[in-house]
VOPAGU-2260 file (C-alpha; in pm, 1 decimal, decimal comma):
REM VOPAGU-2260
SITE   aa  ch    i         X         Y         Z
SITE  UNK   A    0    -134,6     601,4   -1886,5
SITE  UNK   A    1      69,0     899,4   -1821,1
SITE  UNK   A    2     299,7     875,5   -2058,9
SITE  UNK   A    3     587,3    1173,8   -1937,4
SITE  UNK   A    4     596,3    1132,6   -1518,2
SITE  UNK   A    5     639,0     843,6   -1327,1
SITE  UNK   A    6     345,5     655,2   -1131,7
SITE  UNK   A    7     259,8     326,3    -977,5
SITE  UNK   A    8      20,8      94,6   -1160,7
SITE  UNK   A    9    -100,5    -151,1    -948,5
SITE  UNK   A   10    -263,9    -476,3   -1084,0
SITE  UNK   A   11    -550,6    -654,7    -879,7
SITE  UNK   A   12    -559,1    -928,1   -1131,5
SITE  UNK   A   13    -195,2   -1014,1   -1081,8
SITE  UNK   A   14    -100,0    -914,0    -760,2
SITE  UNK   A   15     146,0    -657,4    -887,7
SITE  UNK   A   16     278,3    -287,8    -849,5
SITE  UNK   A   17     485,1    -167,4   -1135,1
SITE  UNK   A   18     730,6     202,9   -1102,6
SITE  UNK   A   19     639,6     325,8   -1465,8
SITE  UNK   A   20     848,0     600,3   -1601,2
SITE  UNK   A   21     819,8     753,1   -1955,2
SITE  UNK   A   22     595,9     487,9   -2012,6
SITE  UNK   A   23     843,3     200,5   -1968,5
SITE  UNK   A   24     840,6     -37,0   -1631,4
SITE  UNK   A   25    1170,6      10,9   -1459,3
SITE  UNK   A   26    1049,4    -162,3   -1174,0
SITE  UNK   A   27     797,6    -429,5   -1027,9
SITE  UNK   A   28     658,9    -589,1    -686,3
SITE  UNK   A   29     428,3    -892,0    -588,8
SITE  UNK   A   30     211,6    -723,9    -368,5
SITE  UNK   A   31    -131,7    -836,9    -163,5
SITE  UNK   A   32    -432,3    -665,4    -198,1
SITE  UNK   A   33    -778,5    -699,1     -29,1
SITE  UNK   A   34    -921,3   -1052,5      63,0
SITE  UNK   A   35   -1269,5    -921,2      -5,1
SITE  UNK   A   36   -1155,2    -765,8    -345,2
SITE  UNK   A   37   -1186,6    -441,4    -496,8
SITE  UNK   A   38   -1406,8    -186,4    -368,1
SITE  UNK   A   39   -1438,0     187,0    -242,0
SITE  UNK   A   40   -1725,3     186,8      27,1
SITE  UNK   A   41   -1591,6     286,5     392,6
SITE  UNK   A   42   -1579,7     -33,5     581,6
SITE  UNK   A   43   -1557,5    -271,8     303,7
SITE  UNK   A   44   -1217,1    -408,8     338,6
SITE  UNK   A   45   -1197,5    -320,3      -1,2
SITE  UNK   A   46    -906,1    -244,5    -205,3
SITE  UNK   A   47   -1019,5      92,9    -415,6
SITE  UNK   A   48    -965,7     143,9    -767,0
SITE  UNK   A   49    -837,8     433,9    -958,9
SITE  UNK   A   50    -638,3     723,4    -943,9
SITE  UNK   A   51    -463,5     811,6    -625,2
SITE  UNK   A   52    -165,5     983,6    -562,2
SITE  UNK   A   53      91,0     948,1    -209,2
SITE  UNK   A   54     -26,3    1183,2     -25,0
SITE  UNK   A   55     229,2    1152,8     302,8
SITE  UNK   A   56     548,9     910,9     309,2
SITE  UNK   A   57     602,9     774,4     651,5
SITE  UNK   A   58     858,3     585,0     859,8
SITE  UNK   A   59    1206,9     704,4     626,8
SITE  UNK   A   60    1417,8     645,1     944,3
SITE  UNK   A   61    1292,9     296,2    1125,9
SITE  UNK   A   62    1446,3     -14,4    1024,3
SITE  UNK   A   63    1311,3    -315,0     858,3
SITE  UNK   A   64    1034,9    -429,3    1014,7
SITE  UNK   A   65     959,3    -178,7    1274,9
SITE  UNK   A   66     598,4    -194,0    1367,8
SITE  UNK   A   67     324,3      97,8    1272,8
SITE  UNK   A   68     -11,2     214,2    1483,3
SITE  UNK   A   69    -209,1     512,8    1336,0
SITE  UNK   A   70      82,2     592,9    1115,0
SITE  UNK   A   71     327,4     590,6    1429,2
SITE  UNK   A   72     611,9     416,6    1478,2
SITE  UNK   A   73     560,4     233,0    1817,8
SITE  UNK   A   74     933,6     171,9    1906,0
SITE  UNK   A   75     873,5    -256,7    1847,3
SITE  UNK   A   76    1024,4    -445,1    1554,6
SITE  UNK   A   77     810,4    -739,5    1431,7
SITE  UNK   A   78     876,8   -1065,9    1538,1
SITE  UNK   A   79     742,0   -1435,6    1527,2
SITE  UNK   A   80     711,6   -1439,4    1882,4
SITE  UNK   A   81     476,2   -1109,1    1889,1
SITE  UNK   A   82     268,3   -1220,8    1619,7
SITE  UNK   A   83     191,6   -1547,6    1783,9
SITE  UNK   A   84     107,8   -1312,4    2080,5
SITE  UNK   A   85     -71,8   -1066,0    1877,8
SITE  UNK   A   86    -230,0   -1316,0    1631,0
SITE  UNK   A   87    -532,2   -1080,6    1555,6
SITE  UNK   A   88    -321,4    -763,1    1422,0
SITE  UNK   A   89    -308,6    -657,8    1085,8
SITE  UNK   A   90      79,2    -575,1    1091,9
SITE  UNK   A   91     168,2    -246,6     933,5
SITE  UNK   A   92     564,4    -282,6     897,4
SITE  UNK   A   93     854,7     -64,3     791,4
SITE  UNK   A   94     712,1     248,4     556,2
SITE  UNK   A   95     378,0     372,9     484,2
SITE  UNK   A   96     265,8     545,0     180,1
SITE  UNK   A   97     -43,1     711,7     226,7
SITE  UNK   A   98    -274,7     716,6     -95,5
SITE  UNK   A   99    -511,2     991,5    -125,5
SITE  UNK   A  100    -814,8     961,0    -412,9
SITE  UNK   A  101    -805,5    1155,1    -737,8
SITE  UNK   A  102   -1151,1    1084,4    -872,5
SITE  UNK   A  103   -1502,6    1250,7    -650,8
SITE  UNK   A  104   -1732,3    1021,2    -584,0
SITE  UNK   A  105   -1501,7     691,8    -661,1
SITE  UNK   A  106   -1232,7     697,7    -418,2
SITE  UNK   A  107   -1198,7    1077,0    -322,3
SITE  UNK   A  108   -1507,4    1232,4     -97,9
SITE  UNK   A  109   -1788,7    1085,3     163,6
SITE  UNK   A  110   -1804,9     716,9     202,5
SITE  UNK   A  111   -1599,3     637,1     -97,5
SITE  UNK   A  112   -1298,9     837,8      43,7
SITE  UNK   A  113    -941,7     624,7      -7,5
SITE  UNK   A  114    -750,9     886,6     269,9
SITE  UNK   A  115   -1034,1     863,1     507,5
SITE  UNK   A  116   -1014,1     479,3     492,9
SITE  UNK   A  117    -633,8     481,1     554,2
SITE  UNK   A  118    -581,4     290,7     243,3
SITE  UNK   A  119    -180,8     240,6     247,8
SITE  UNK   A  120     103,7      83,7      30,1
SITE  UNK   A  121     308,1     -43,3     334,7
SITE  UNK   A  122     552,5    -374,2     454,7
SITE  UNK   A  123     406,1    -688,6     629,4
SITE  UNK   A  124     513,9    -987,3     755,3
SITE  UNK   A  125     759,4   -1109,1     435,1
SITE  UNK   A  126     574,1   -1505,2     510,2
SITE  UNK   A  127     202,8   -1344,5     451,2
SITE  UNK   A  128     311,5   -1216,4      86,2
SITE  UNK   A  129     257,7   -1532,6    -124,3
SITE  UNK   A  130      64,7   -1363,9    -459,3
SITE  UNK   A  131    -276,2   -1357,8    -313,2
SITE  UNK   A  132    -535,5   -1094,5    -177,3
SITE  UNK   A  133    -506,3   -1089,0     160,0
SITE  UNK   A  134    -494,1    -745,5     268,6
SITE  UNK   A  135    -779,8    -526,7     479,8
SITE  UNK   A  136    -755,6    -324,8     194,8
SITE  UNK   A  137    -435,9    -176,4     129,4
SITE  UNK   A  138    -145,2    -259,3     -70,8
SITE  UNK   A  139     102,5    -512,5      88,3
SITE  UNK   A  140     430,9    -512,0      28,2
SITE  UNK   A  141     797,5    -710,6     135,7
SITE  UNK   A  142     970,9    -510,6     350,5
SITE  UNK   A  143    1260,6    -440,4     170,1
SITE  UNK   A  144    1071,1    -382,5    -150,6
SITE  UNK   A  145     889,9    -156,6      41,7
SITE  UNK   A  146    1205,2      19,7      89,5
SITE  UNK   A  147    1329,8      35,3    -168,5
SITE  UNK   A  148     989,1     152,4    -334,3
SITE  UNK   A  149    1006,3     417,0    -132,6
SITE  UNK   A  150    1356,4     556,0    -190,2
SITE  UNK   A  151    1259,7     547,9    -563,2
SITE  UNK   A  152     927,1     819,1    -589,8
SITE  UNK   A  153     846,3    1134,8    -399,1
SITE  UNK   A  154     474,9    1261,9    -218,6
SITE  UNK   A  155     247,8    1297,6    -487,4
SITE  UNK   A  156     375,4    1041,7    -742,5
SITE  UNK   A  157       4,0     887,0    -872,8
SITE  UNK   A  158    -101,7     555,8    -819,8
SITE  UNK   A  159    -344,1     370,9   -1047,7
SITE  UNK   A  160    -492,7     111,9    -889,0
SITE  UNK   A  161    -697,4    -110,9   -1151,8
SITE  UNK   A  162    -835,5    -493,0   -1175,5
């Protein structure tokens, strides 16, 4: 715990992320990790544990549910109708923040690296966050949770990531 900055402690075990400042929760999310669980190998589908910190934020000026490829807005806003079209997409909505690893050899560095595997805290489709992994590894989030997540820290608040 750090007890005098803020950070992000995200719970496997209860499908949360908490905003912890001073060492007192002033905010929390249901989020949706990884359907395989928690892991840092490249090509695991893992959700990786430990330190991180947001290393880029992305997407401050597209609207709710605005559709992401390779961190790029691609000018589409998500809709029933495209996701019954695009029913194999993993649907990367509305902000992106980018988690780098803290800790060599566990999620920063080689096959274990967290910013190499594009791990992400970013907004999906609000009817696929019902408390439950189901992620390809990142950190789901509502939409406008998302947003308002991302109004609340800067690029470099740390994230600990923890079953």
């Amino acid at each position: 715990m750090i007890k005098n900055e803020s950070y992000l402690d995200v719970s496997i075990a209860e499908q949360r992320l908490r905003l912890v400042q001073k060492g007192v929760t002033v905010k929390a999310y249901s989020v949706s990790t990884a359907k395989n669980g928690p892991g840092e190998r490249m090509g695991s589908e893992c959700t990786p544990r430990g330190w991180h910190k947001v290393r880029a934020k992305i997407g401050a000026d597209q609207p709710l549910n605005a559709i992401f490829v390779g961190r790029r807005p691609t000018g589409e806003t998500y809709t029933a109708e495209l996701a019954r079209t695009h029913p194999e997409r993993d649907w990367i909505l509305t902000r992106i923040l980018w988690l780098n690893g803290l800790e060599p050899g566990r999620n920063r560095y080689g096959r274990v690296d967290s910013g190499w595997r594009y791990i992400y805290i970013h907004g999906c489709p609000d009817h696929l966050l019902q408390g439950k992994p189901a992620s390809h590894g990142c950190i789901r989030m509502k939409n406008a949770d998302v947003v308002d997540l991302f109004g609340r820290i800067a690029v470099g608040c740390r994230v600990f990531i923890h079953e």
